[in-house]
N, C-alpha and C positions, 0 to 999 in steps of 0.2 A: 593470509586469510584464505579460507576455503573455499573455492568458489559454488556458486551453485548451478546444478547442473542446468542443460541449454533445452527449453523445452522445445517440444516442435508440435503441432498439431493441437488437441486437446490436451491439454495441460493436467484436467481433471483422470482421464485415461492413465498418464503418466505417473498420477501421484498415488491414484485409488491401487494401484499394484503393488504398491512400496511399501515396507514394513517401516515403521518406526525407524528401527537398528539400521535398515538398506539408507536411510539418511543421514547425509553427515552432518557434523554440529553445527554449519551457517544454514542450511537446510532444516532443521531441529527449529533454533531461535527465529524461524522467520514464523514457522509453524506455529510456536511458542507463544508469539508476540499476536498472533491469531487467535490467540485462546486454546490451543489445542498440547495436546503432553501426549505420550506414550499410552495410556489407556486410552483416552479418547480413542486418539488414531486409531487403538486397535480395537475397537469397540467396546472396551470392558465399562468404559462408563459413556456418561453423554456427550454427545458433540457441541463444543462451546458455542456461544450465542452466532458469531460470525456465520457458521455453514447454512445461516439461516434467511441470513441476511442480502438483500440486493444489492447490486454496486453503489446504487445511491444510498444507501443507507450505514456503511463504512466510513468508518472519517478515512480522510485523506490520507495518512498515516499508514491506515491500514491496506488503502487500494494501492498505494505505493508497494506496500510487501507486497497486494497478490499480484503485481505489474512483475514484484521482480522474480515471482515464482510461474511465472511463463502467463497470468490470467489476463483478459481485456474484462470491460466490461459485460462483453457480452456471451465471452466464456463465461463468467465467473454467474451471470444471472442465471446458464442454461440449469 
């Protein structure tokens, strides 16, 4: 399995620089499982409901993925 890479600091920082493609495929499906696909990300259509949402208002499920994608909650509110 691919692992996903080790964030460090702001997470968001880290992700906002990244093209779709700069992601590998466990990186892809965590995005994915967020609501989010290759236009999104790259802005050609809308950003799915998640980017909109607060930490408490994620099911569990899903603050898991943004745990494993370097987020707290308190990143993930900023």
């Amino acid at each position: 399995m691919t692992k996903i890479r080790n964030v460090e600091g702001n997470p968001s920082e880290v992700w906002d620089d990244l093209s779709w493609t700069d992601m590998n495929d466990a990186e892809q499906e965590l995005w994915s499982k967020l609501g989010w696909d290759e236009e999104s990300w790259e802005e050609e259509t809308e950003a799915p409901e998640s980017e909109e949402q607060y930490w408490e208002d994620l099911s569990s499920q899903e603050q898991e993925i943004a745990e494993k994608l370097g987020y707290t909650q308190e990143s993930w509110d900023e």
